[in-house]
PyMOL Python script that loads the backbone (N, CA, C, O; Angstrom):
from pymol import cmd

cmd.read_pdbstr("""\
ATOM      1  N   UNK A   1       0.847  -1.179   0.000  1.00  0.00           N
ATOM      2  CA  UNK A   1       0.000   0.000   0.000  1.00  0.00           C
ATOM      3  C   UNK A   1       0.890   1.238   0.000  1.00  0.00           C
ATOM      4  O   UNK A   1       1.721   1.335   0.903  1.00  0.00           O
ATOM      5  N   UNK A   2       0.802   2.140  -0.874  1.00  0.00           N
ATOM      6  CA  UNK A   2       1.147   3.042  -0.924  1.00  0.00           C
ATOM      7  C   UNK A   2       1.136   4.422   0.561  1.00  0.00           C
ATOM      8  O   UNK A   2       0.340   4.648   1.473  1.00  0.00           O
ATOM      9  N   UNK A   3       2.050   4.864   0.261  1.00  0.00           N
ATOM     10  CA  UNK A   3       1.735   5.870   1.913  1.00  0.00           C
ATOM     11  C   UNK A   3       1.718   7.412   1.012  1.00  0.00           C
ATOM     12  O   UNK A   3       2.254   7.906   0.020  1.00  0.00           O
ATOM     13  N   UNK A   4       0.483   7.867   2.345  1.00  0.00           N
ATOM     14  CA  UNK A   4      -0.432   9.187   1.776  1.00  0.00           C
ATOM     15  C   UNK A   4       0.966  10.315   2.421  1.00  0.00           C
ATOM     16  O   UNK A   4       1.526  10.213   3.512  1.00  0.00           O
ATOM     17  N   UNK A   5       1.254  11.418   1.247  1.00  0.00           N
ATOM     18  CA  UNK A   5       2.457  12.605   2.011  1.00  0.00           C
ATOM     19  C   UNK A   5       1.665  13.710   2.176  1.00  0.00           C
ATOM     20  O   UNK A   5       0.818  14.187   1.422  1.00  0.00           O
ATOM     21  N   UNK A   6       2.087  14.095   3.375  1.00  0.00           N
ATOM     22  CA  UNK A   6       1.290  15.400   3.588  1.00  0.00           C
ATOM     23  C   UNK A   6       2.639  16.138   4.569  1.00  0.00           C
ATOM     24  O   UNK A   6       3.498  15.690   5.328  1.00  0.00           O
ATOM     25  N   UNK A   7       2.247  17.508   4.055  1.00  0.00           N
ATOM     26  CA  UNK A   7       3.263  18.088   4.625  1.00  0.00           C
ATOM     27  C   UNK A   7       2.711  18.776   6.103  1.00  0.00           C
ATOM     28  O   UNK A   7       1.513  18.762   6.388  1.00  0.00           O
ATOM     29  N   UNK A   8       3.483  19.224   6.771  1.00  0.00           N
ATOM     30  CA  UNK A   8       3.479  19.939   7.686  1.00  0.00           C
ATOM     31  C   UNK A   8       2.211  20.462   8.548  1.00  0.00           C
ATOM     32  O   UNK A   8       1.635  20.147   9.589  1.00  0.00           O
ATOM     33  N   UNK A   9       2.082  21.605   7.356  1.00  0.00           N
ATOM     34  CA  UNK A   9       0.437  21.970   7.804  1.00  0.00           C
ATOM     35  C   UNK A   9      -0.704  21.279   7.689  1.00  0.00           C
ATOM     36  O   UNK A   9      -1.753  21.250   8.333  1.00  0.00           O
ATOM     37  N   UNK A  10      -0.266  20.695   6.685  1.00  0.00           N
ATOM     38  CA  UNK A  10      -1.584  19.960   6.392  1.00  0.00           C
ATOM     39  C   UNK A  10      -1.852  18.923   7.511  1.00  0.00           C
ATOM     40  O   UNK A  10      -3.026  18.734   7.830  1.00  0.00           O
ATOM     41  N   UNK A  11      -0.802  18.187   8.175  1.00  0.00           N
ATOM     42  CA  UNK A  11      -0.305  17.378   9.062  1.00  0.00           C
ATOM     43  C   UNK A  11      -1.340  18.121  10.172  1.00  0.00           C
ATOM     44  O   UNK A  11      -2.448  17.618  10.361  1.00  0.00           O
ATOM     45  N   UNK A  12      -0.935  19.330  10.890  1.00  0.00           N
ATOM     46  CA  UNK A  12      -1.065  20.453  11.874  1.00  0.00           C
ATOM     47  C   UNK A  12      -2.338  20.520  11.916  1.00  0.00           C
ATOM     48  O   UNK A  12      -2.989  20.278  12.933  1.00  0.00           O
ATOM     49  N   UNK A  13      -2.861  20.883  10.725  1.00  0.00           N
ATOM     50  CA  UNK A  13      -4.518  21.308  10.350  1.00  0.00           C
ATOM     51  C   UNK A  13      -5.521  19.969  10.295  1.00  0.00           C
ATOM     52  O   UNK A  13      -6.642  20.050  10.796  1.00  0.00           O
ATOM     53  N   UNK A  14      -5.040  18.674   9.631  1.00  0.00           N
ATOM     54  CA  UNK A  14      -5.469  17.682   9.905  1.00  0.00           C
ATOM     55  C   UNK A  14      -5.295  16.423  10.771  1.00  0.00           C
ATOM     56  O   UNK A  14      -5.517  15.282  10.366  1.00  0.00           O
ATOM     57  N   UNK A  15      -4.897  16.730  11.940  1.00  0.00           N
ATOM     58  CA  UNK A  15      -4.151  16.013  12.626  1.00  0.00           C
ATOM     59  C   UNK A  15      -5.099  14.675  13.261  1.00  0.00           C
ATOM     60  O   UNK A  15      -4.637  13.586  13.602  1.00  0.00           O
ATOM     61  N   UNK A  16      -6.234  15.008  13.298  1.00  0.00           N
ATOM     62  CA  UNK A  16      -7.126  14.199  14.313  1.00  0.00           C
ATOM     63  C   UNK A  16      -7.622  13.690  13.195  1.00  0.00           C
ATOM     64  O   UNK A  16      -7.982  12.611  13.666  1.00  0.00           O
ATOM     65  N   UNK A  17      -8.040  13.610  11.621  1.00  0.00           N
ATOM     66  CA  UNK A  17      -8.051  12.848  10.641  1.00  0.00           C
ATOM     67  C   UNK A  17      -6.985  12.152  10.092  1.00  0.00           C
ATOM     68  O   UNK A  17      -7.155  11.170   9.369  1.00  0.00           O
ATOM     69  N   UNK A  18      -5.694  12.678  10.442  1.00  0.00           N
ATOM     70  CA  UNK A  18      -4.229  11.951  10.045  1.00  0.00           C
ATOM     71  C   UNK A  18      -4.789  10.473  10.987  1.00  0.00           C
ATOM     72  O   UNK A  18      -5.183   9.367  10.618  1.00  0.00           O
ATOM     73  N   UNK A  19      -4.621  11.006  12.140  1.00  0.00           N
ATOM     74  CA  UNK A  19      -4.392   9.528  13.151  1.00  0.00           C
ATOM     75  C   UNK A  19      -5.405   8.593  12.946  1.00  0.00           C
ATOM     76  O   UNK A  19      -5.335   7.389  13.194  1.00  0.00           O
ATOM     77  N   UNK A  20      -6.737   9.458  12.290  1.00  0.00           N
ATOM     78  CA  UNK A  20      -7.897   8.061  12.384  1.00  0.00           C
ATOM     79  C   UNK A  20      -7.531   7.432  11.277  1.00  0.00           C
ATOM     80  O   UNK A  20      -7.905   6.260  11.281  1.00  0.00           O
ATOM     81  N   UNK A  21      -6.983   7.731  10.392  1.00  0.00           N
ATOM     82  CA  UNK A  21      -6.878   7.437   8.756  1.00  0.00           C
ATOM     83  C   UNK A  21      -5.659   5.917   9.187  1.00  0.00           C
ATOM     84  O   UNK A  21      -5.849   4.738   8.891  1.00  0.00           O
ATOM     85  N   UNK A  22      -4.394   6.549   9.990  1.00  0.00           N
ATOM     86  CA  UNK A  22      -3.626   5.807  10.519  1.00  0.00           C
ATOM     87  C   UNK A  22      -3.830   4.342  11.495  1.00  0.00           C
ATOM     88  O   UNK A  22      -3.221   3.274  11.549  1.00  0.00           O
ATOM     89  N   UNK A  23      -5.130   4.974  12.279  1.00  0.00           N
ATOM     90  CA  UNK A  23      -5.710   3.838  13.248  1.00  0.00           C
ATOM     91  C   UNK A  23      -6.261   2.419  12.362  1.00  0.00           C
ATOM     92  O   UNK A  23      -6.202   1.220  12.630  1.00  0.00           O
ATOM     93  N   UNK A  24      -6.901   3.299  11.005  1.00  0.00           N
ATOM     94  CA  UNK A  24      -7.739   2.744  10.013  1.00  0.00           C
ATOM     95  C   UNK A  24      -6.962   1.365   9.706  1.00  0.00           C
ATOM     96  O   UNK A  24      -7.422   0.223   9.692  1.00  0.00           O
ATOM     97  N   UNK A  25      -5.549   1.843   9.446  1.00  0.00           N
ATOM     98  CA  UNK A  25      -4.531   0.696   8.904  1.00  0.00           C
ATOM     99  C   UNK A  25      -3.710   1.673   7.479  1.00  0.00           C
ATOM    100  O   UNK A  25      -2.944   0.981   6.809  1.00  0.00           O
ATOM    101  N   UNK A  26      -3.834   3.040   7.073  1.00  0.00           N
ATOM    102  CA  UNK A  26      -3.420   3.579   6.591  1.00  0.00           C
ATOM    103  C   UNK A  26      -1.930   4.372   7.014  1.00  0.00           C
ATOM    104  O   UNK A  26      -1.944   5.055   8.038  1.00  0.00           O
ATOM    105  N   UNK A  27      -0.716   4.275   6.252  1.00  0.00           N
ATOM    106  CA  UNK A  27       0.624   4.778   6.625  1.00  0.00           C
ATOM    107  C   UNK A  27       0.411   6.164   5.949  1.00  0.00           C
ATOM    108  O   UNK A  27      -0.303   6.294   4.954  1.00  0.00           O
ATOM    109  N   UNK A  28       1.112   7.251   6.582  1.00  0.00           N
ATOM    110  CA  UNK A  28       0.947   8.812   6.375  1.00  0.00           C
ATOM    111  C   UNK A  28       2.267   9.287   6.199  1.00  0.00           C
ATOM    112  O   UNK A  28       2.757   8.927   7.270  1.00  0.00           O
ATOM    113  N   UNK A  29       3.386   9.979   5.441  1.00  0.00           N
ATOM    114  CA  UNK A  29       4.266   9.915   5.583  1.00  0.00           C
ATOM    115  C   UNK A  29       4.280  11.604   5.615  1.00  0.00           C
ATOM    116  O   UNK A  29       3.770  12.295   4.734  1.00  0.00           O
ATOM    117  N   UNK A  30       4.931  12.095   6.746  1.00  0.00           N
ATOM    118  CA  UNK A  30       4.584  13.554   6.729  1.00  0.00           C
ATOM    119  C   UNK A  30       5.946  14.138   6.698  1.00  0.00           C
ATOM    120  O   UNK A  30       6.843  13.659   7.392  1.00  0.00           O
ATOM    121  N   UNK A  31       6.195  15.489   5.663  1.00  0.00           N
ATOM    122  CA  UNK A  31       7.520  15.778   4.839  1.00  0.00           C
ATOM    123  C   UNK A  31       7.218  17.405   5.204  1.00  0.00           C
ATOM    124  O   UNK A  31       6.206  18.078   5.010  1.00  0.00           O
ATOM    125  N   UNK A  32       8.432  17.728   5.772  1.00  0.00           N
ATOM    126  CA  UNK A  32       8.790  19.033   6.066  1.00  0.00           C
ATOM    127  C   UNK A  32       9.868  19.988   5.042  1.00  0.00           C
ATOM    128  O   UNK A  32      11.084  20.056   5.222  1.00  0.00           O
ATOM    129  N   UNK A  33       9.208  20.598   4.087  1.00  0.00           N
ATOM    130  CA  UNK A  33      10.394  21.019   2.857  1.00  0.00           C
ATOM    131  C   UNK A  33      10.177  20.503   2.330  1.00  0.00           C
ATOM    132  O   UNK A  33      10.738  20.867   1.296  1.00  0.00           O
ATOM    133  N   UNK A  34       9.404  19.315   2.057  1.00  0.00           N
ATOM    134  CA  UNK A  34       9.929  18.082   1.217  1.00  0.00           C
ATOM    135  C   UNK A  34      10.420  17.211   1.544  1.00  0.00           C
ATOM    136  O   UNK A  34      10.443  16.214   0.824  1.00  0.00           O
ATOM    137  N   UNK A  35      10.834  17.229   2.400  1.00  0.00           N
ATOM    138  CA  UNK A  35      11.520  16.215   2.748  1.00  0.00           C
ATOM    139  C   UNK A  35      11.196  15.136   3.869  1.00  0.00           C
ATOM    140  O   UNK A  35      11.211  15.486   5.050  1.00  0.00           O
ATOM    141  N   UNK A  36      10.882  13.736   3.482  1.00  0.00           N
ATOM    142  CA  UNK A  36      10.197  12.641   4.235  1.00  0.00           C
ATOM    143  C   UNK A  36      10.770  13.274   6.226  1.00  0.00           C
ATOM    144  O   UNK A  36      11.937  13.584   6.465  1.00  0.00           O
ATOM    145  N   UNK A  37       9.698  13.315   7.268  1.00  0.00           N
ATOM    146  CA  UNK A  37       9.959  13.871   8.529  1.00  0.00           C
ATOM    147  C   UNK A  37      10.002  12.739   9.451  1.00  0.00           C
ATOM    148  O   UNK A  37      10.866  12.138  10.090  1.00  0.00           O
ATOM    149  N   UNK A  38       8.433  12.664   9.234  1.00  0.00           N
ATOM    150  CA  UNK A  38       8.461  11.457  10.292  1.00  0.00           C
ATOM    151  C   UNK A  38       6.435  10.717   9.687  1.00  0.00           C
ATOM    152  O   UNK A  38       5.649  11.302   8.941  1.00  0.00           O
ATOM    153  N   UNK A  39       6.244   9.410  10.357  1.00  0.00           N
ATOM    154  CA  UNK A  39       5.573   8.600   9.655  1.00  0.00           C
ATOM    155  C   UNK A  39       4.513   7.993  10.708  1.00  0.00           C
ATOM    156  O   UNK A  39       4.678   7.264  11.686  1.00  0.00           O
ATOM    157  N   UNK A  40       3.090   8.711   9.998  1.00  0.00           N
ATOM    158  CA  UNK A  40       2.460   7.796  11.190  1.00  0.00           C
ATOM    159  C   UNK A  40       1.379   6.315  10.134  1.00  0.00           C
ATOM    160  O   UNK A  40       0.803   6.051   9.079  1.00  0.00           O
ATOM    161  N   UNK A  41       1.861   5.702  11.795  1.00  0.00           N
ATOM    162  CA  UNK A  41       1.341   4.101  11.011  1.00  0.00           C
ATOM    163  C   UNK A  41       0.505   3.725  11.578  1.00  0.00           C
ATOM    164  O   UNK A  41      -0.073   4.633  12.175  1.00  0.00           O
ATOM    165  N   UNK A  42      -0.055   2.437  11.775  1.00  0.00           N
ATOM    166  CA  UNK A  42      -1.217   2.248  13.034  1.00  0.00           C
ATOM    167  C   UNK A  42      -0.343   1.446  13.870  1.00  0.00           C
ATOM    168  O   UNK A  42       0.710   0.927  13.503  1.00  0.00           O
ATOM    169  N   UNK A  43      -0.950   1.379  15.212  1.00  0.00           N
ATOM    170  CA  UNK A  43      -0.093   0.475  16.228  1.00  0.00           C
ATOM    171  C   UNK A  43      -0.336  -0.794  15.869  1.00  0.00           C
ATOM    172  O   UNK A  43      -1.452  -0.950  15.374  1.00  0.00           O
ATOM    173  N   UNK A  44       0.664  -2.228  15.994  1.00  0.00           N
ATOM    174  CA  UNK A  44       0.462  -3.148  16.646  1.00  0.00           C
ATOM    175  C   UNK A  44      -0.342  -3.976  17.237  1.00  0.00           C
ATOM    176  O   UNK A  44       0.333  -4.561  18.084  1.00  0.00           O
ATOM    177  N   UNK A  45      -1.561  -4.398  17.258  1.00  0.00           N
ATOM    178  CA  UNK A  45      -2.243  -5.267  18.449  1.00  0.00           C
ATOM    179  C   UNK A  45      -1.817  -5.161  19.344  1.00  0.00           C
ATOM    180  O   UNK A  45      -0.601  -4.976  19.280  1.00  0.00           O
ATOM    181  N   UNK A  46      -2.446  -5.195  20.807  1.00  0.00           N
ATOM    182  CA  UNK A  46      -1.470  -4.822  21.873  1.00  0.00           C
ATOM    183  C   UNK A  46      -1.869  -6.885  22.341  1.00  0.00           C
ATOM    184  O   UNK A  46      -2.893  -7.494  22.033  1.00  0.00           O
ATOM    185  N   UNK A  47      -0.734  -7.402  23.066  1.00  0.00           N
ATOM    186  CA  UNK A  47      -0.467  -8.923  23.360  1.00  0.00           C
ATOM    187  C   UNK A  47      -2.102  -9.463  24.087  1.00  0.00           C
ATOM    188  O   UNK A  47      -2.757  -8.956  24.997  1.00  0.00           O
ATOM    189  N   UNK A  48      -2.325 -10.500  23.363  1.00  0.00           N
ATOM    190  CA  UNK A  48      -3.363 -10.902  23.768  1.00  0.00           C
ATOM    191  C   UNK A  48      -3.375 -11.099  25.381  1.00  0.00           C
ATOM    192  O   UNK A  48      -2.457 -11.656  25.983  1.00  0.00           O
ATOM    193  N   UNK A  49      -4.552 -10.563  26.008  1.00  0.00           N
ATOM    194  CA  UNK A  49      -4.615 -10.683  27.998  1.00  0.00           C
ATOM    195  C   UNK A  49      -3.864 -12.351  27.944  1.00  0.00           C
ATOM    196  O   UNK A  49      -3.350 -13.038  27.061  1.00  0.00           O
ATOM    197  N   UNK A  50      -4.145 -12.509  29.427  1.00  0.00           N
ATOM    198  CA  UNK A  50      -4.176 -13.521  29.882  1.00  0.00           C
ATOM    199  C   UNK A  50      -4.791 -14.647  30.031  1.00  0.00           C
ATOM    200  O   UNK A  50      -5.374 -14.345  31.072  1.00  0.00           O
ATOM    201  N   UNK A  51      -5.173 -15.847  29.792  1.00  0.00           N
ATOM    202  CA  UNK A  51      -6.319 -16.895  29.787  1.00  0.00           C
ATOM    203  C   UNK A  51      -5.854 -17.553  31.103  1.00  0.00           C
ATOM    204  O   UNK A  51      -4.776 -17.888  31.592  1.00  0.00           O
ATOM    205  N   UNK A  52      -7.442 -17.594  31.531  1.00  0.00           N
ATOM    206  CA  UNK A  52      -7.324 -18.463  33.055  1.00  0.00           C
ATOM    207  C   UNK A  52      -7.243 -19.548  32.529  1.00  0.00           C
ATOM    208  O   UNK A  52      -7.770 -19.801  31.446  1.00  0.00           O
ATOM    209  N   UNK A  53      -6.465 -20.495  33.315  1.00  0.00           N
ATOM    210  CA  UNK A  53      -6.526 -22.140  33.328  1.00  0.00           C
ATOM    211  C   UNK A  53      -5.361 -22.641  31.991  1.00  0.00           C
ATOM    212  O   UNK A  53      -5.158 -23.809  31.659  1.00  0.00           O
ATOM    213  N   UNK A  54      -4.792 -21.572  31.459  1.00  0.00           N
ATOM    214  CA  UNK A  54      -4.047 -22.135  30.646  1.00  0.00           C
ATOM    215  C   UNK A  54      -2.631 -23.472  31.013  1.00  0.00           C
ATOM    216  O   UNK A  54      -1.922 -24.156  30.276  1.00  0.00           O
ATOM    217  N   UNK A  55      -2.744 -23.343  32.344  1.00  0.00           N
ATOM    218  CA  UNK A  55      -1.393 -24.410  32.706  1.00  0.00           C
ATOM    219  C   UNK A  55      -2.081 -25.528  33.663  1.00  0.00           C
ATOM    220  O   UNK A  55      -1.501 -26.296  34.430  1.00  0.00           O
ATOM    221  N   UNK A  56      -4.108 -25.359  33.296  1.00  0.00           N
ATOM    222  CA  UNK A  56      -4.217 -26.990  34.085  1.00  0.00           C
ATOM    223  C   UNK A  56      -3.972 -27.934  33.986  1.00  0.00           C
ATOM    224  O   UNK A  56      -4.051 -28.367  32.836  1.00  0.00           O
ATOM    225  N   UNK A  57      -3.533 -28.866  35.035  1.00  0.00           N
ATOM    226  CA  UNK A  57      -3.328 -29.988  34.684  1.00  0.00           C
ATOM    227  C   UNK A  57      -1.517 -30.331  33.955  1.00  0.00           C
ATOM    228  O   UNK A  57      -0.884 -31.379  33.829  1.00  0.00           O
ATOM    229  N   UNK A  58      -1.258 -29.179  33.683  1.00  0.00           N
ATOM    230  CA  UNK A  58       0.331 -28.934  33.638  1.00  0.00           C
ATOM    231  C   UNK A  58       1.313 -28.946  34.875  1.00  0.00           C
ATOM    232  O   UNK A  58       2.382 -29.555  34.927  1.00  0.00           O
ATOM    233  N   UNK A  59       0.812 -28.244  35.755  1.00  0.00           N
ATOM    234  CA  UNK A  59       1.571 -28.064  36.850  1.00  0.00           C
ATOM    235  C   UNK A  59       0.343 -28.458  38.218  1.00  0.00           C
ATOM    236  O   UNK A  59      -0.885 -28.531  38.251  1.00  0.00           O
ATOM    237  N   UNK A  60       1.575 -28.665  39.354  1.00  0.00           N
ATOM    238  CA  UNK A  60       0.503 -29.004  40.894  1.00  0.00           C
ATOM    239  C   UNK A  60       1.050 -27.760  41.626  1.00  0.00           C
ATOM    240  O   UNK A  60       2.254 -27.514  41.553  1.00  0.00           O
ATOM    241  N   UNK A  61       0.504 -27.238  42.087  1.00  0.00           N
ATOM    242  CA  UNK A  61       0.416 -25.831  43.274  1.00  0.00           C
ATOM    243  C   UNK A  61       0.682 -26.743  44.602  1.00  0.00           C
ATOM    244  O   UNK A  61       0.194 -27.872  44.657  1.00  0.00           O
ATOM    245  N   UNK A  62       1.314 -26.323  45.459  1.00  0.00           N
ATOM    246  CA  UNK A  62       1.094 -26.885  46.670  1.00  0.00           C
ATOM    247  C   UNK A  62       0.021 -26.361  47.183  1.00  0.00           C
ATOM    248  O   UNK A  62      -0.615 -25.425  46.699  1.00  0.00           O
ATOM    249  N   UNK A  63      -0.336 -27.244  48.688  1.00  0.00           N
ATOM    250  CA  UNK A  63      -1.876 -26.302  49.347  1.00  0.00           C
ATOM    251  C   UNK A  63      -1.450 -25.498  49.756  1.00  0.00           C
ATOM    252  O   UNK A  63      -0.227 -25.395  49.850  1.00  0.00           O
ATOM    253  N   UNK A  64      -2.532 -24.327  50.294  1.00  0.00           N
ATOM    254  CA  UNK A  64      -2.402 -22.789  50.685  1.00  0.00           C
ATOM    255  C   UNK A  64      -1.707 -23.455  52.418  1.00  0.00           C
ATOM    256  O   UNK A  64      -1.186 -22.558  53.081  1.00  0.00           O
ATOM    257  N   UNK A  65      -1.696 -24.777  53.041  1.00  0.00           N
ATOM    258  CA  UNK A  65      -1.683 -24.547  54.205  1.00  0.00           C
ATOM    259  C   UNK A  65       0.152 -25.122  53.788  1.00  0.00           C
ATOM    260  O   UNK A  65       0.985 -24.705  54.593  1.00  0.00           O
ATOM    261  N   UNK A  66       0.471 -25.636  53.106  1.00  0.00           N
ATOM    262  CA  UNK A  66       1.889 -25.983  52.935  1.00  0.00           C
ATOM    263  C   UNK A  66       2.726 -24.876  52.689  1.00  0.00           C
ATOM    264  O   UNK A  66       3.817 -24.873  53.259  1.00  0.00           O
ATOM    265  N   UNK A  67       2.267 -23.432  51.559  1.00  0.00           N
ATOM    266  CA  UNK A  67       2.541 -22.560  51.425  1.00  0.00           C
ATOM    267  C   UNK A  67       2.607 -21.360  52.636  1.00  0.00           C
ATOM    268  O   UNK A  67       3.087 -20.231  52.530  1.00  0.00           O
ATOM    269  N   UNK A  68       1.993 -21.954  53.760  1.00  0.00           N
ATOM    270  CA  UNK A  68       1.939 -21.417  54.901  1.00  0.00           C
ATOM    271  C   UNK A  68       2.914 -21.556  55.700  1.00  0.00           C
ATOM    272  O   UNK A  68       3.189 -20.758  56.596  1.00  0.00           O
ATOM    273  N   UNK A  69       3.686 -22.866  55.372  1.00  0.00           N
ATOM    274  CA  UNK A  69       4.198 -23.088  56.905  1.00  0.00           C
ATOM    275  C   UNK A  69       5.550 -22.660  57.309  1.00  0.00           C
ATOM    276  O   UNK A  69       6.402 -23.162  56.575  1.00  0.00           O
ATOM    277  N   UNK A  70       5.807 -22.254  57.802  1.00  0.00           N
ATOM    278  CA  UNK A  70       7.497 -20.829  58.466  1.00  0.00           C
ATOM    279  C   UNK A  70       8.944 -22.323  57.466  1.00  0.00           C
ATOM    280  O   UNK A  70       9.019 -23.548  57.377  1.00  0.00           O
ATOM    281  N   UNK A  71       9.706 -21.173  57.003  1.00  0.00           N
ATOM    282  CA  UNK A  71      10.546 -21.665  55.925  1.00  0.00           C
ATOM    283  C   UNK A  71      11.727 -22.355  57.107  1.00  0.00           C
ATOM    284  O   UNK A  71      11.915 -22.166  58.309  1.00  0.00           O
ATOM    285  N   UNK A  72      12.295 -23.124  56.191  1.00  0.00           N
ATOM    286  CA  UNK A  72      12.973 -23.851  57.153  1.00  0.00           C
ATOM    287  C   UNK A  72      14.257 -22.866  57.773  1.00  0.00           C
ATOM    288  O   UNK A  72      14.370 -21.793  57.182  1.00  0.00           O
ATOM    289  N   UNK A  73      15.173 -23.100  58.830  1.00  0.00           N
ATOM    290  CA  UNK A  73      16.027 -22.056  58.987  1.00  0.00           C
ATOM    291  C   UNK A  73      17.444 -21.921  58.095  1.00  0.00           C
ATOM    292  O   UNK A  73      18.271 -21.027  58.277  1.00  0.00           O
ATOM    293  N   UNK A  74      17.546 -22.884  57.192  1.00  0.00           N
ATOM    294  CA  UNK A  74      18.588 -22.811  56.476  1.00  0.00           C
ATOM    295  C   UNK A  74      18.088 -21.683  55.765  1.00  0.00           C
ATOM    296  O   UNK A  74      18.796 -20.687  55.918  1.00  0.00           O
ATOM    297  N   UNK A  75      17.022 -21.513  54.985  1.00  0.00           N
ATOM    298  CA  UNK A  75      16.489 -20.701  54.097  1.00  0.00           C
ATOM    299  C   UNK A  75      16.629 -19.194  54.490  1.00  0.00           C
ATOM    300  O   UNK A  75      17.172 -18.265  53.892  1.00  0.00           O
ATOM    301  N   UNK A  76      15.800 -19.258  55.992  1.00  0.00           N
ATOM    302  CA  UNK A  76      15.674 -18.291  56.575  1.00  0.00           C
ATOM    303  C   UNK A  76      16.972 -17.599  56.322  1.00  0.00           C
ATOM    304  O   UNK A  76      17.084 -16.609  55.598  1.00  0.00           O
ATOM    305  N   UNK A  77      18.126 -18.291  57.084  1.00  0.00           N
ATOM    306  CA  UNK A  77      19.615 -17.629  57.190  1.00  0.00           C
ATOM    307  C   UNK A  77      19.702 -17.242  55.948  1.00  0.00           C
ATOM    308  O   UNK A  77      19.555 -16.023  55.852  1.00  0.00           O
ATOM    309  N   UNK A  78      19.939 -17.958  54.625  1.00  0.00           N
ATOM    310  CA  UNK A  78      19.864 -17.548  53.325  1.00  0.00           C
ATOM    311  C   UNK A  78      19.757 -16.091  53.045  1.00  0.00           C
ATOM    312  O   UNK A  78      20.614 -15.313  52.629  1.00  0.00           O
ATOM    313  N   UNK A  79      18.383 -15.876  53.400  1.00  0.00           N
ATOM    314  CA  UNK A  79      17.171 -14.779  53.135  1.00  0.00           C
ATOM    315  C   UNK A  79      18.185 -13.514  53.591  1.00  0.00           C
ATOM    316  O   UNK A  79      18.011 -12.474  52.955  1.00  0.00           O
ATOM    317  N   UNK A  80      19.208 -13.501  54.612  1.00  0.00           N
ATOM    318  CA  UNK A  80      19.257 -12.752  55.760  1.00  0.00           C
ATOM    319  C   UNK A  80      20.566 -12.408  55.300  1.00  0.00           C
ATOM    320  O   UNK A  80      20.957 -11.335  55.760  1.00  0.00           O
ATOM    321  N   UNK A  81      21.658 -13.203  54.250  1.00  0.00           N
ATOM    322  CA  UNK A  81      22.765 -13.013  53.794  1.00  0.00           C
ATOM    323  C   UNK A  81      22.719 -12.062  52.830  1.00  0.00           C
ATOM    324  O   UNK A  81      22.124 -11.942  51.759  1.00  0.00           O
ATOM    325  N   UNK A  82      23.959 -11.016  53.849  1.00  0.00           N
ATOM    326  CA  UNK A  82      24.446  -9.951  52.893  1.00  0.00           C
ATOM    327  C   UNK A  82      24.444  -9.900  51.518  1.00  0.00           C
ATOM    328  O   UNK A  82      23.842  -8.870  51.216  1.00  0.00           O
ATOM    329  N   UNK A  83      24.805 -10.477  50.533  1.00  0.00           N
ATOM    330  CA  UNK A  83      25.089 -10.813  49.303  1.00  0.00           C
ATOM    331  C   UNK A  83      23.956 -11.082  48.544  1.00  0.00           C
ATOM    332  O   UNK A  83      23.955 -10.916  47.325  1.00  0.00           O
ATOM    333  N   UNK A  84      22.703 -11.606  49.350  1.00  0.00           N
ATOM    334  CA  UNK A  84      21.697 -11.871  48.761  1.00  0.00           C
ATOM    335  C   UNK A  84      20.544 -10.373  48.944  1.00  0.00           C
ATOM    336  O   UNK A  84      19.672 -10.057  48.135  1.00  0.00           O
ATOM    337  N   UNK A  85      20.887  -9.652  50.243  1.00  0.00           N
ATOM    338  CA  UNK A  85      19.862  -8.686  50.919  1.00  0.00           C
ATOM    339  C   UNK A  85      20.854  -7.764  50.804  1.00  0.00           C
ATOM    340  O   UNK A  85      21.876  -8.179  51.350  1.00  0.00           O
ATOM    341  N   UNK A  86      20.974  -6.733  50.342  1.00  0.00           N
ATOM    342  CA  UNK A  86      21.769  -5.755  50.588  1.00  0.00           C
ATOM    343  C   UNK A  86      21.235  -4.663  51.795  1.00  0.00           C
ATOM    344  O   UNK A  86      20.155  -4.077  51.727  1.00  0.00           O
ATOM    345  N   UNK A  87      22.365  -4.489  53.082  1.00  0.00           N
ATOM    346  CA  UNK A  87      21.320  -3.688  54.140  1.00  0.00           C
ATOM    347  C   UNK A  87      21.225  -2.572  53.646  1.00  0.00           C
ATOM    348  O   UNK A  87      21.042  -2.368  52.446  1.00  0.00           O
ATOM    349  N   UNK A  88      21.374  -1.424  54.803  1.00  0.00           N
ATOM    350  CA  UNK A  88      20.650   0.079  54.096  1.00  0.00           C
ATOM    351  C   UNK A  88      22.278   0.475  53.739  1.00  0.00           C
ATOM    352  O   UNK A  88      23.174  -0.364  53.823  1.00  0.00           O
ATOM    353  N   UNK A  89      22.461   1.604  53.413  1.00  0.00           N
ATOM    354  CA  UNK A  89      23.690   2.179  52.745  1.00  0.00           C
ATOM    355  C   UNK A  89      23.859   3.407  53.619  1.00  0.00           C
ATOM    356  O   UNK A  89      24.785   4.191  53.410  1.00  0.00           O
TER     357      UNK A  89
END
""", "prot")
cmd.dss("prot")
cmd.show_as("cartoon", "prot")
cmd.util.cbc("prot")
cmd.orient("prot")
């Protein structure tokens, strides 16, 4: 598809028809002097959301009461090492 040139003003003066034209799926190539400036295109799709349940039956969760229970103290100490926690500065 060919891209529509419009200069400057016309850009300025039609600006809120540039972008719908652009949203449309139309490229605008807008030239200052003549000379190609800058280019509006339409965006991207933005990434499809998220789908619930996509990993059932893929993976096991532990229970909420296992996820509960105080970490062992090796871990703990872990948690608590310099190198891993940086204190305040």
């Amino acid at each position: 598809m060919a891209e529509r040139v419009v200069n400057v003003h016309e850009a300025k003066t039609h600006f809120s028809r540039l972008i719908d034209a652009a949203h449309a799926g139309e490229t605008i190539l807008v030239a200052k002097g003549g000379t190609p400036w800058a280019r509006l295109v339409p965006l991207e799709p933005s990434c499809r959301g998220r789908k619930a349940g996509v990993l059932a039956g893929r993976i096991t969760l532990p229970t909420p009461e296992e996820l509960l229970q105080p970490l062992p103290e090796e871990e703990l100490a872990a948690a608590e090492h310099p190198l891993l926690w940086p204190g305040p500065r």
